[in-house]
DOBANU-584903 format. One line per 10 residues: for each residue x, y, z of N, C-alpha, C. Coordinates in Angstrom, 2 decimals, padded with zeros to 5 digits, m for minus. Example, Ala and Ser with C-alpha at 12.3 -4.5 7.8 and 13.67 -1.06 7.14 Angstrom:
013.19 m005.69 007.80 012.30 m004.50 007.80 013.20 m003.30 007.80; 012.85 m002.25 007.08 013.67 m001.06 007.14 012.90 000.03 007.87
This chain:
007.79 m022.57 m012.65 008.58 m021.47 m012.11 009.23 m021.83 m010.80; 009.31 m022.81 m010.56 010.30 m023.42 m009.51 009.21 m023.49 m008.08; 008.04 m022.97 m008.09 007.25 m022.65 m006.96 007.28 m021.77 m006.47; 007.76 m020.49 m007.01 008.01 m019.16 m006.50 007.27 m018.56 m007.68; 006.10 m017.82 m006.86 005.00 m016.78 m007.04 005.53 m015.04 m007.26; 005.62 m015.20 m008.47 006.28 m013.76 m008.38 004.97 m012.58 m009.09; 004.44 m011.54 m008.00 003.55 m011.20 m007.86 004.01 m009.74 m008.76; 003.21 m009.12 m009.62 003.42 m008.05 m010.85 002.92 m007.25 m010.06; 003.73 m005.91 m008.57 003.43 m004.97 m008.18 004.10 m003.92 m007.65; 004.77 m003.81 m009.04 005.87 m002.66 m009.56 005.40 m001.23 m009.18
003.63 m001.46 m009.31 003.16 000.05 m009.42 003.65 001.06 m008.36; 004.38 000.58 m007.24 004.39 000.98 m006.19 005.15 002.08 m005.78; 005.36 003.01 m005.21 006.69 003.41 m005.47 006.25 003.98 m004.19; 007.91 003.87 m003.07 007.92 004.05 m001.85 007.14 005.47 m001.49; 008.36 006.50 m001.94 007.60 007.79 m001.61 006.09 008.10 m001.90; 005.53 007.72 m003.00 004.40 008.09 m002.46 003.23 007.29 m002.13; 003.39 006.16 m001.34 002.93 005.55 m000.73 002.07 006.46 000.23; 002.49 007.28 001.04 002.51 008.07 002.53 001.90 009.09 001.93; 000.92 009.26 000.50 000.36 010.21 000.55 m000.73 011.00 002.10; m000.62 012.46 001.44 m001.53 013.03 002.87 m003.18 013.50 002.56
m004.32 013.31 002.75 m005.55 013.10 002.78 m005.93 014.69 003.55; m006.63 015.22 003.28 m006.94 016.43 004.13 m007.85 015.91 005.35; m008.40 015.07 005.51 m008.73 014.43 007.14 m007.61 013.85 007.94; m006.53 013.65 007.30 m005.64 012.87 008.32 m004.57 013.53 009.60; m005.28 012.81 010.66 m004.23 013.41 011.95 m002.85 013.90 011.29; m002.55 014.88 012.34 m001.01 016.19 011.90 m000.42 015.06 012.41; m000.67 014.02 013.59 000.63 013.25 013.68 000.70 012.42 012.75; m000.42 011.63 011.95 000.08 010.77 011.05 000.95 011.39 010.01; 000.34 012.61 009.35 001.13 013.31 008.71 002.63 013.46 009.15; 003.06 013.66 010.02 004.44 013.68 010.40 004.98 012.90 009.96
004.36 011.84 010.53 005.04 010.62 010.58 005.26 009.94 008.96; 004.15 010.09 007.85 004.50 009.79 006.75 005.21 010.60 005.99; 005.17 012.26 006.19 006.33 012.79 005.94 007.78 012.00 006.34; 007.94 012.11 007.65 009.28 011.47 007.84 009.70 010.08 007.13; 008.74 009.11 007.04 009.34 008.07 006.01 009.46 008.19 004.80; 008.88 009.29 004.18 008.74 009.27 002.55 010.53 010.25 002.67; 010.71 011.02 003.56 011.98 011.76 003.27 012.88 010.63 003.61; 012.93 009.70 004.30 013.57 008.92 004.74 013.93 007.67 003.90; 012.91 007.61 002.44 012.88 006.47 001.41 013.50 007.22 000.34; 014.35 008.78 000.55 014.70 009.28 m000.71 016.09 009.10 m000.37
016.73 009.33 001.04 018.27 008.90 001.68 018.58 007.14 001.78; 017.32 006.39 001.44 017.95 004.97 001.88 019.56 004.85 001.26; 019.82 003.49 001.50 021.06 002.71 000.68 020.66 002.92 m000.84; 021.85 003.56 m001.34 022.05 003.19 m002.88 021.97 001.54 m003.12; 022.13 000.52 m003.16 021.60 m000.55 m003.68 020.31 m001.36 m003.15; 020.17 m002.00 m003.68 018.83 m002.92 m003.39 019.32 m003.64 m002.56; 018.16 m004.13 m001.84 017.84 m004.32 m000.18 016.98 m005.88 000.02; 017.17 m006.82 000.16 015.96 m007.51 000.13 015.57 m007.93 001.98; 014.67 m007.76 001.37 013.89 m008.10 003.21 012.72 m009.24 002.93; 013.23 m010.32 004.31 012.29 m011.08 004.57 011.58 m011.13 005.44
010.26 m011.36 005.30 009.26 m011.41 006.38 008.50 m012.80 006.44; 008.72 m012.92 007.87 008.66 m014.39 008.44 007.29 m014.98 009.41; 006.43 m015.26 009.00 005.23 m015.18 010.69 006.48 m016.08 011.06; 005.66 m016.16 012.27 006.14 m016.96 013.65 005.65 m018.72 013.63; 006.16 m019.44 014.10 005.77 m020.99 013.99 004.74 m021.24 014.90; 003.69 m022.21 015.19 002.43 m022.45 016.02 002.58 m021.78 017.15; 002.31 m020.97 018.06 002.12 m020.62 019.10 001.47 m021.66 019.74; 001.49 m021.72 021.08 000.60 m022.67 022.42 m000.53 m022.24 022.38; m000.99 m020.80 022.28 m002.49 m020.19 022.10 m003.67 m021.46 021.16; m002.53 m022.01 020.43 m003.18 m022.87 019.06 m004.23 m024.20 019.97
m003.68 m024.49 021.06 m003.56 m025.74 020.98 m004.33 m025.80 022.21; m004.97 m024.66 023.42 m005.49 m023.84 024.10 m007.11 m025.28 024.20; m007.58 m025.81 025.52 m008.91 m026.09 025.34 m010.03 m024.47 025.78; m010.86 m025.63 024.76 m012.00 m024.47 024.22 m012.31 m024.08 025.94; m012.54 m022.28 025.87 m012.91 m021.86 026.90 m011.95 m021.24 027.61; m010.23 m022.18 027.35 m009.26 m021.59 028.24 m008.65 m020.21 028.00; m008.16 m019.45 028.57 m007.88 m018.31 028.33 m006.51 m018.43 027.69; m006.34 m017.61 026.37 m005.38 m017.23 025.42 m004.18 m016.67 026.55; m002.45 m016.77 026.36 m001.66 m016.29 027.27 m001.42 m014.92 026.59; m000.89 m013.93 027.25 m000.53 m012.83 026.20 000.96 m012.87 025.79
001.44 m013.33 026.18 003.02 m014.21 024.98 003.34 m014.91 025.35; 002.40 m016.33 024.15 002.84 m017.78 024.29 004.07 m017.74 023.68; 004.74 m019.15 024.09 005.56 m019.86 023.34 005.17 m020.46 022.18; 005.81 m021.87 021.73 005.59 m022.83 021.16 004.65 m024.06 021.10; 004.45 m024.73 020.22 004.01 m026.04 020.40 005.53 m027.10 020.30; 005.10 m028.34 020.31 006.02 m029.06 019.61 006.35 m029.11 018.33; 004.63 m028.62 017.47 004.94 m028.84 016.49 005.62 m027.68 015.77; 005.80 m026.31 016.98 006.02 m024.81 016.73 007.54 m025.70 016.15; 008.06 m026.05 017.65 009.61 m025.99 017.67 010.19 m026.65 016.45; 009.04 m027.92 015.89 009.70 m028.63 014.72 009.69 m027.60 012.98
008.72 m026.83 013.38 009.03 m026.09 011.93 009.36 m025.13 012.25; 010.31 m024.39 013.52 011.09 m023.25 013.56 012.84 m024.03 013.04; 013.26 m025.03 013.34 014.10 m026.07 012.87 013.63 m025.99 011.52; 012.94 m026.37 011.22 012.49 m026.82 009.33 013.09 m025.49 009.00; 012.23 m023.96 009.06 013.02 m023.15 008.68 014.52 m022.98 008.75; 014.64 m023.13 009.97 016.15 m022.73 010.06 017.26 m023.76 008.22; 016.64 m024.59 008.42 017.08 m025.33 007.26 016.95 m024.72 006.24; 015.70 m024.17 005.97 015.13 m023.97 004.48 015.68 m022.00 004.74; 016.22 m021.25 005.79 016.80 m020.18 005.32 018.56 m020.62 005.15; 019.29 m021.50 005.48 019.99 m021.67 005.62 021.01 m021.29 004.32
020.11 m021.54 003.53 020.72 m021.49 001.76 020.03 m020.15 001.62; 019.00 m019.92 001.51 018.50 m018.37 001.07 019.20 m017.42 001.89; 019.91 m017.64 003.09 020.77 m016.32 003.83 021.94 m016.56 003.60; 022.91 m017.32 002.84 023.73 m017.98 002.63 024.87 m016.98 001.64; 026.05 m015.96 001.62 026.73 m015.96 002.76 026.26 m015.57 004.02; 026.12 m015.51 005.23 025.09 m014.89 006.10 025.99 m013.13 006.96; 026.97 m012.98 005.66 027.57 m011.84 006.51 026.96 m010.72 006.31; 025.70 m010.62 005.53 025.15 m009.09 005.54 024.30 m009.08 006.23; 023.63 m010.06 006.94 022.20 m010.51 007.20 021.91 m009.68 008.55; 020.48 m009.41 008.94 020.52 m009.28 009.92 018.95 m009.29 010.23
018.79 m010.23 010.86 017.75 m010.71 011.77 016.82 m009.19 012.55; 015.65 m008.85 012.64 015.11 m008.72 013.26 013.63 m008.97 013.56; 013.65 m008.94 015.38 012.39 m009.94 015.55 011.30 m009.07 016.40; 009.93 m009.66 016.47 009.06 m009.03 017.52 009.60 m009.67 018.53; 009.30 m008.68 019.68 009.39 m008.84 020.83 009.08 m010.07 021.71; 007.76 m010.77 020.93 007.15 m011.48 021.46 007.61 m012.75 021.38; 007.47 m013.81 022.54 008.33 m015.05 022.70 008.16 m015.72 021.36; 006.99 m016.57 021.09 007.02 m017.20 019.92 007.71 m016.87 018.53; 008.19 m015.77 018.56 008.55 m014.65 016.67 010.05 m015.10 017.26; 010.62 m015.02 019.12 012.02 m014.88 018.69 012.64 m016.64 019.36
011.42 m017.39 019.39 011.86 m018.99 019.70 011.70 m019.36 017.77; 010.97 m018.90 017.22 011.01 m019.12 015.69 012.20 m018.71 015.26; 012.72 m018.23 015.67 014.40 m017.94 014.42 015.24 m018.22 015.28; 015.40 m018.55 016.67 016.14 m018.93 017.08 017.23 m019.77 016.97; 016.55 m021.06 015.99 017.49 m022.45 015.34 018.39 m021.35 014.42; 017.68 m020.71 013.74 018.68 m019.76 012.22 019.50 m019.20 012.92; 019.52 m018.84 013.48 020.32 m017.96 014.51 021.46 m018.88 014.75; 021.23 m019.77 015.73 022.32 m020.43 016.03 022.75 m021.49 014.87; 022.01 m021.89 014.13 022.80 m022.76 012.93 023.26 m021.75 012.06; 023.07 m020.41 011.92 024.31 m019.32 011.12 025.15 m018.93 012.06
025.19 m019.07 012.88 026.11 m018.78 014.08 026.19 m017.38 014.19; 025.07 m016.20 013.84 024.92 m014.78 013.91 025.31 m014.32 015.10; 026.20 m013.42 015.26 026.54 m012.33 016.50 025.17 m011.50 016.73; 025.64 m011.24 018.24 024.71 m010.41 018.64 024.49 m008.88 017.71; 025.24 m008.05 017.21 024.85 m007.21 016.25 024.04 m007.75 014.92; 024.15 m008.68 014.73 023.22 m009.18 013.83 021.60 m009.56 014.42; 021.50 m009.94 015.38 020.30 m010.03 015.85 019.56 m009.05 016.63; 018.58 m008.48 016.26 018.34 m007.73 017.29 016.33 m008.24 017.62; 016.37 m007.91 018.94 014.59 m007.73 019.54 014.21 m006.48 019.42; 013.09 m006.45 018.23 012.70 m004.94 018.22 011.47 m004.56 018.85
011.51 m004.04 019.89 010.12 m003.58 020.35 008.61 m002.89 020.29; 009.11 m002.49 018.62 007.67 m002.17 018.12 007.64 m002.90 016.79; 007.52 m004.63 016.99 007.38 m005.40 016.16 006.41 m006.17 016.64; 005.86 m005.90 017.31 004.56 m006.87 018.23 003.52 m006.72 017.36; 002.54 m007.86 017.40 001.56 m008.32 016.88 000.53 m007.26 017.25; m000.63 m006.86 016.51 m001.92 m005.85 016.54 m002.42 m006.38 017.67; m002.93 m005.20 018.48 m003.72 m005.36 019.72 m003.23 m006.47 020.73; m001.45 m006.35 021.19 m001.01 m007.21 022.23 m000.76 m006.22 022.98; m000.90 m005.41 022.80 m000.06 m004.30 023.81 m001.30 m002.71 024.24; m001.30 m002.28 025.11 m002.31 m000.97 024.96 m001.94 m000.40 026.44
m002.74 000.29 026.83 m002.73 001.25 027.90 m002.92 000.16 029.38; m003.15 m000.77 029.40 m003.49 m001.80 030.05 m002.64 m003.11 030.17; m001.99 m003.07 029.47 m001.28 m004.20 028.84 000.65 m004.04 028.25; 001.34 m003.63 028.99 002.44 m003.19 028.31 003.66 m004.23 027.79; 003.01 m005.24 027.62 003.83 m006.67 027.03 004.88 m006.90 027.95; 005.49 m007.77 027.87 006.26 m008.85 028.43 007.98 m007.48 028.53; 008.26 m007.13 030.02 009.73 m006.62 029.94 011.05 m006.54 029.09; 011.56 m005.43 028.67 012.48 m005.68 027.96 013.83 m006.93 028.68; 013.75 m006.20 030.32 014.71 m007.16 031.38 014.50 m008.72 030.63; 013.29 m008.90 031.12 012.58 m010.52 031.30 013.12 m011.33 029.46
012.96 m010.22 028.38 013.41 m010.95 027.28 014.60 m011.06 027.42; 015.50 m010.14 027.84 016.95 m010.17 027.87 017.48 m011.60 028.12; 016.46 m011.83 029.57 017.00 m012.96 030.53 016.94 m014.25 029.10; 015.91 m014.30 029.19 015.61 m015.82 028.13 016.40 m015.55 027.08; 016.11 m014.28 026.07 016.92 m014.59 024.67 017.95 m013.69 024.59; 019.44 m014.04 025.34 020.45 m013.24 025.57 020.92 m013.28 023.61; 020.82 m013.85 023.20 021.43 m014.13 021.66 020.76 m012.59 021.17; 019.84 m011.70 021.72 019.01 m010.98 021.13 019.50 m009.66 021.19; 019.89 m008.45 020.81 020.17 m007.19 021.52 018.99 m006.38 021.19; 017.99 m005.23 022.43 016.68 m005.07 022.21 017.18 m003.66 021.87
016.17 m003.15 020.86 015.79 m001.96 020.22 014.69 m001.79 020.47; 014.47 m000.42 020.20 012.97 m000.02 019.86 011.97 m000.13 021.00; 012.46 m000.35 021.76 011.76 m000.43 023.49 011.49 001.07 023.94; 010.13 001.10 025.19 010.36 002.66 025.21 011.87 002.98 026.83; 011.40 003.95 026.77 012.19 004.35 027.60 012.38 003.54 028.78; 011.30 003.18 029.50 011.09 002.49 030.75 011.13 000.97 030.53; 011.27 000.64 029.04 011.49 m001.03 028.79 010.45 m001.59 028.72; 009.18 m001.02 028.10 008.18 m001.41 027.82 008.13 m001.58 026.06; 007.19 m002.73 025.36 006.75 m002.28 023.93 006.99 m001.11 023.64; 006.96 m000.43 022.44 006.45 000.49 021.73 005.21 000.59 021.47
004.17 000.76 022.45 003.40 001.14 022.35 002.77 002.65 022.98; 002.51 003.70 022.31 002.55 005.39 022.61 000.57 005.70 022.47; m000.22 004.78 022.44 m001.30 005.33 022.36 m002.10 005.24 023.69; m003.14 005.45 024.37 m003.95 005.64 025.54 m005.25 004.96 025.34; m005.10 004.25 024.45 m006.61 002.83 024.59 m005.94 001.86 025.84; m006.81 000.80 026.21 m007.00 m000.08 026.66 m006.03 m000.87 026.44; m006.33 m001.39 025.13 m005.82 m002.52 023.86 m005.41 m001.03 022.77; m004.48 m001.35 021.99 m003.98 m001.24 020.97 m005.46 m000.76 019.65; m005.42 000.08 018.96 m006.59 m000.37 017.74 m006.27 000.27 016.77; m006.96 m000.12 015.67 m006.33 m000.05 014.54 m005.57 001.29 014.05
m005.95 002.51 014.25 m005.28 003.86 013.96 m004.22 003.92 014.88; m003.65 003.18 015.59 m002.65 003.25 016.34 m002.15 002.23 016.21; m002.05 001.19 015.62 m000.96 m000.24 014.74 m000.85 000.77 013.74; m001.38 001.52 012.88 m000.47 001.95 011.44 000.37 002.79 011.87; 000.21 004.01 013.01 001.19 004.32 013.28 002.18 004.04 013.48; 002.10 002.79 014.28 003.28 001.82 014.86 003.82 001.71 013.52; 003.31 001.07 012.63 003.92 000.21 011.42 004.72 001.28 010.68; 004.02 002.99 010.93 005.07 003.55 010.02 006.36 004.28 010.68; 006.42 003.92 011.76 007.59 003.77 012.57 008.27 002.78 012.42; 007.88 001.73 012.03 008.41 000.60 011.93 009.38 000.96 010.53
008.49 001.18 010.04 009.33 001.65 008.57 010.53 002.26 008.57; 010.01 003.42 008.75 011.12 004.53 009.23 012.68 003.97 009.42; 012.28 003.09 010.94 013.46 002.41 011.46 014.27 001.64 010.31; 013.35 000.93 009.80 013.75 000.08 008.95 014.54 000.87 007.51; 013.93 001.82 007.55 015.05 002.57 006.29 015.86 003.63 006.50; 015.97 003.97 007.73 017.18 005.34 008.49 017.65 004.93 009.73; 017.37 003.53 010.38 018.58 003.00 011.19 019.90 002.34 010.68; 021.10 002.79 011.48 022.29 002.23 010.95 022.61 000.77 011.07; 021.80 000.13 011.61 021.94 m001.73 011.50 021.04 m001.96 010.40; 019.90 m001.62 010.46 018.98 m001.87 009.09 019.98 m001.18 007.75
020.11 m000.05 007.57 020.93 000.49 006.07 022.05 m000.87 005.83; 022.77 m001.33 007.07 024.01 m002.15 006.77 023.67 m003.06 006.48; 022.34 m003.61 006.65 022.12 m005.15 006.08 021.73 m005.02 004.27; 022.26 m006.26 003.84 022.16 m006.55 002.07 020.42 m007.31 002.57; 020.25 m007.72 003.32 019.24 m009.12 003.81 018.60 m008.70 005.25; 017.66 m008.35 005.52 016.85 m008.48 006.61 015.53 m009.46 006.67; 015.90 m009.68 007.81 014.85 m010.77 008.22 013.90 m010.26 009.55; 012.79 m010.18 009.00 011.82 m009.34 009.78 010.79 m010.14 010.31; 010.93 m010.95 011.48 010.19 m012.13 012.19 008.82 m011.46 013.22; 007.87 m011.73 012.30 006.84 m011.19 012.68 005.50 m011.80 013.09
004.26 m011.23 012.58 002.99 m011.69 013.05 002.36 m011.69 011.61; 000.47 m012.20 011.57 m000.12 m011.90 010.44 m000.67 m010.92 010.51; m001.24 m010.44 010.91 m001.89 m009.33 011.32 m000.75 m007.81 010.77; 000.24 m007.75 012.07 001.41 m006.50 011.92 001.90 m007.25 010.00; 002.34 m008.30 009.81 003.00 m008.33 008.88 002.25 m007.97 007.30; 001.06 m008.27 007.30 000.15 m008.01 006.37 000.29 m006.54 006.31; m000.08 m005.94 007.18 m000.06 m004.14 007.08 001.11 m003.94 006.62; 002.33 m004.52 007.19 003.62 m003.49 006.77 003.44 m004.49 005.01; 003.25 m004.81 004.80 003.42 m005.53 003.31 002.43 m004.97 002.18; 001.18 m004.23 003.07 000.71 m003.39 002.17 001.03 m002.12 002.25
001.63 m001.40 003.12 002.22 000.22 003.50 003.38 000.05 002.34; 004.47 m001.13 002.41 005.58 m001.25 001.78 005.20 m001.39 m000.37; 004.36 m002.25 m000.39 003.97 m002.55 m002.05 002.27 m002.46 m002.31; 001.34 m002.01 m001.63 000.19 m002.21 m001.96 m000.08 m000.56 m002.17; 000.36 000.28 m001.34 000.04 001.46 m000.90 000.07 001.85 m000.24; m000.82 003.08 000.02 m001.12 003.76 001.89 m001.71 002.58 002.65; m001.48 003.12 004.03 m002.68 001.73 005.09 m003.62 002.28 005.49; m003.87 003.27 005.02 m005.44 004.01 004.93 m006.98 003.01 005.05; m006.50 002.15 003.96 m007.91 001.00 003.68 m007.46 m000.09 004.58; m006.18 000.01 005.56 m006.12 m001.34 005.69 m007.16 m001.75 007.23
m007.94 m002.57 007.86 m008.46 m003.27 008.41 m008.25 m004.41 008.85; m008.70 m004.60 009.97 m008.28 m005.94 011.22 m009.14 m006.77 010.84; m008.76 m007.84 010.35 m009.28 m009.21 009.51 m009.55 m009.53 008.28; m008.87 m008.44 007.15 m009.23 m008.33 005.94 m007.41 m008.39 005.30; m007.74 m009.79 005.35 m005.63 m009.71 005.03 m005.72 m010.10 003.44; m004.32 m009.31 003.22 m004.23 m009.36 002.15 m002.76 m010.06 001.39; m002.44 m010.10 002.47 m001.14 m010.98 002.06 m001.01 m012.40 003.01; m001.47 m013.18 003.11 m001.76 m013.92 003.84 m000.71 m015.06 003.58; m000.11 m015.55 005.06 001.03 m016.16 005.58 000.96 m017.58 006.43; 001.28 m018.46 006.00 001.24 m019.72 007.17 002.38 m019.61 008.09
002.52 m020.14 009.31 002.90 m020.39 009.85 004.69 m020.61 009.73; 005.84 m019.75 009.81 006.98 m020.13 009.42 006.62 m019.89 007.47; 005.59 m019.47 006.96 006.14 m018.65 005.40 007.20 m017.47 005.64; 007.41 m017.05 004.43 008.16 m016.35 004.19 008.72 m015.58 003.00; 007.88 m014.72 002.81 007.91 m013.67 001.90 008.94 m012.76 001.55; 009.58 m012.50 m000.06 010.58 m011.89 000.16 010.33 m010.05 m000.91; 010.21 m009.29 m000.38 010.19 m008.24 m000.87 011.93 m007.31 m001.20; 011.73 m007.11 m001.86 012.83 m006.19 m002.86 012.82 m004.94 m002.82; 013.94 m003.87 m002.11 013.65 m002.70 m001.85 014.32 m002.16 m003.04; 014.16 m001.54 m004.14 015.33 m000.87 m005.03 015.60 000.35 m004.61
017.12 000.81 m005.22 018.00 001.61 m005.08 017.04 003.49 m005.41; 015.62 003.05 m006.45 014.45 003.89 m007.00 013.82 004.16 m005.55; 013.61 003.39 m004.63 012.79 003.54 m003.83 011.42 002.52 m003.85; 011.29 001.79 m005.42 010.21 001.01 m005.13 010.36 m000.21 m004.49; 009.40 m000.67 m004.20 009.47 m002.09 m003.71 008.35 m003.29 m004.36; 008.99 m004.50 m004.47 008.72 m005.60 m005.51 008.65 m006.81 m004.50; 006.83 m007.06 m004.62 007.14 m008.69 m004.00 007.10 m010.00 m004.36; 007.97 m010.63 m004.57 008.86 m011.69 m005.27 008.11 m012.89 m004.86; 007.23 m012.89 m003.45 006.19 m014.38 m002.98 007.41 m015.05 m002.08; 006.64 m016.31 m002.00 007.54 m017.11 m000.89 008.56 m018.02 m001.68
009.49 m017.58 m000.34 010.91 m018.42 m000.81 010.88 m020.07 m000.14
């Protein structure tokens, strides 16, 4: 089959993904109300979206004991397979006029597409930094990630969304750290955006440069189901480094995942 894993999980169907549970918070409820109304207005045609982890982070490579950064860069060997990709999307985004890039916030997700970027030669409306695309538990009441300013400066190629008001993450909860009932929220905001913003509807192709952790959840909210069952270290779609998964939004509302391209 050419090396492409094409996974039988049709069962899915957007709207009712976001079923409502009689224990579940009125805000989650909102909030999956609003995407399930929001998966009945998408685009009339099919949609394909890719989801990308990020290439080695520096965290990787860290001696034992040293303290983790809270947004590394690269390795060397990051930078050589953010290049490899850029190659290997080069043909899969190929014409690249519908496309449109979006990335986490975080340095390593937007030094990983960076080469694609500039070897498609994408305008800034095509690229954007989305601010509630950050990895599970980088961000919390303690911790408000790396400035929208400070990304600007480094990745001008980027235009930022999804930032809060004051140019912080998207992060809206009052822990410490980030935890798990407050990443699904995130993620179904994430959604949302992703199917009733006017740069997302216009893309034929999105490219959604992410984490394992955030990307696993939105991949089971999107084709597995609710994220009700989902849990921090129990992945279920599991991603190397620069993979890249391509899911299929139809014109029905379901969504189909096709495996790595």
């Amino acid at each position: 089959d050419g090396g492409r894993r094409f996974l039988s999980r049709r069962r899915s169907s957007l709207p009712s993904l976001f079923h409502s549970t009689p224990d579940s918070p009125p805000r989650r409820l909102q909030a999956m109300a609003a995407v399930t109304t929001s998966m009945a207005t998408a685009s009339r045609g099919s949609r394909r979206v890719l989801l990308v982890r990020h290439a080695q982070s520096t965290n990787k490579c860290k001696l034992p004991g040293a303290p983790a950064e809270p947004d590394p860069g690269l390795t060397a060997l990051g930078h050589e397979q953010s290049e490899a990709l850029a190659e290997r999307l080069q043909g899969a985004l190929a014409p690249p006029g519908g496309v449109l890039v979006v990335s986490s916030p975080m340095r390593r997700c937007l030094m990983t597409i960076r080469p694609t970027v500039q070897l498609l030669a994408l305008g800034e409306h095509q690229c954007l930094c989305h601010g509630g695309a950050f990895e599970f538990g980088c961000a919390g009441a303690e911790q408000a990630g790396t400035p929208q300013a400070a990304t600007v400066r480094e990745f001008p190629e980027f235009r930022p969304v999804g930032f809060s008001p004051t140019g912080t993450w998207d992060y809206r909860g009052r822990s410490p750290k980030e935890n798990e009932a407050e990443c699904r929220d995130r993620a179904l905001r994430m959604l949302r955006w992703l199917q009733v913003s006017e740069e997302a509807c216009r893309a034929s192709t999105l490219v959604l440069v992410t984490h394992q952790t955030f990307g696993d959840l939105l991949c089971q909210l999107l084709v597995d189901g609710p994220g009700a069952s989902w849990k921090y270290g129990e992945i279920v779609h599991r991603m190397k480094n620069t993979d890249c998964l391509e899911v299929l939004l139809g014109p029905d509302g379901r969504a189909t995942m096709r495996g790595d391209i």
